[in-house]
C-alpha positions in Angstrom: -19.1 36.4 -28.9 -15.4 34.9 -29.7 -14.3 37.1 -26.8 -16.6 35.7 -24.4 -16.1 32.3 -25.2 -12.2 32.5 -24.5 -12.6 34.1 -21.1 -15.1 31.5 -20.0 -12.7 28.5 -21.1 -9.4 30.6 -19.7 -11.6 30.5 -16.3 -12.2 26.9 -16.3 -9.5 25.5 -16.8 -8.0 26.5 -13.9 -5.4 24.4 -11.9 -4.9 24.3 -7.9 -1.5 22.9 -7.0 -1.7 21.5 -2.8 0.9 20.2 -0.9 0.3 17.5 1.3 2.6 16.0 4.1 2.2 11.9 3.7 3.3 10.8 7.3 4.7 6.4 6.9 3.6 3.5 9.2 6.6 3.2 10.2 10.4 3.6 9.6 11.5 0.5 7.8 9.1 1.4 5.4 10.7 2.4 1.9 11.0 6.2 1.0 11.2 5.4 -2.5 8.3 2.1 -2.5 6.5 4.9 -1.3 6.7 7.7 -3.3 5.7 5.4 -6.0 2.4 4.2 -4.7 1.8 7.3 -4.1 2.1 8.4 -8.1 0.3 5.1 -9.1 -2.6 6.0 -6.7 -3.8 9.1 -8.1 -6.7 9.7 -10.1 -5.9 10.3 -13.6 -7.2 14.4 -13.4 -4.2 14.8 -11.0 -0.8 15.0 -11.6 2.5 14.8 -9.4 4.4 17.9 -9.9 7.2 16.7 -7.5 8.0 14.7 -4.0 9.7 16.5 -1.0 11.3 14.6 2.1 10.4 16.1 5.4 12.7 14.3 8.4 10.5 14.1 11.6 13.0 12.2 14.2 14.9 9.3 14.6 14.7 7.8 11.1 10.7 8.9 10.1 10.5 10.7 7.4 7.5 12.0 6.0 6.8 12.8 2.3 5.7 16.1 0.9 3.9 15.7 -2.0 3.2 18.5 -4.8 -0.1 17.9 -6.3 -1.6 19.7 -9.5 -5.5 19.2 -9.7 -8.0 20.8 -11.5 -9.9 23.5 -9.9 -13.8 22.5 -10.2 -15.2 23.6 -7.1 -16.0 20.7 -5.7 -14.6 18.6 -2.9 -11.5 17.3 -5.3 -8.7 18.1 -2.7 -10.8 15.5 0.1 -11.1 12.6 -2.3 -7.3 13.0 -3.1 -6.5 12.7 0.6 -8.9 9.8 1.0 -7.4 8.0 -2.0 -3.6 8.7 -0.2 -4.9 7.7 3.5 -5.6 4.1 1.3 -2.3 3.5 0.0 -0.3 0.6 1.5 1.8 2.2 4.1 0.4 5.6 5.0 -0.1 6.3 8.1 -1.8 10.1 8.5 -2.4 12.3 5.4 -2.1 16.2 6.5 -3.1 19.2 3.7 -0.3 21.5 4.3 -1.3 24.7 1.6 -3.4 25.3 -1.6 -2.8 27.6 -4.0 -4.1 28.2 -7.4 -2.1 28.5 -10.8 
């Protein structure tokens, strides 16, 4: 009985880490004012794992973001990207890959 009860917790708490590329408004918008925004403005079942820069041309660059969630099988990864498209600043929010951990 022990047994089974440690599988089934090992299996839920499973974590999905996806990287999404953040694409700015513009290019006098702040790399760092938005990295920040974007930390403050997940939900609290997410974490930040880390922020990548991603130079696109002529000054725009767009943020990679690292993003450890909690798998639950539900649509987690599409209210994360709604939540980022709402930040102050973002222009286009684009899931890159998903993996699990």
């Amino acid at each position: 009985m022990w047994f089974y009860w440690a599988i089934k917790n090992v299996v839920l708490m499973n974590k999905i880490v996806a990287s999404i590329k953040i694409y700015p408004e513009d290019v006098i918008i702040s790399k760092d004012q938005l990295k920040e925004a974007v930390g403050k403005a997940l939900p609290v079942e997410a974490s930040l794992y880390k922020i990548e820069e991603d130079p696109i041309a002529f000054g725009l660059v767009a943020l990679i973001a690292h993003i450890v969630l909690p798998e639950t099988g539900g649509d987690e990864l599409n209210k994360i990207e709604e939540i980022l498209r709402k930040v102050n600043g973002v222009s286009e929010v684009e899931t890159l890959l998903v993996r699990r951990i």
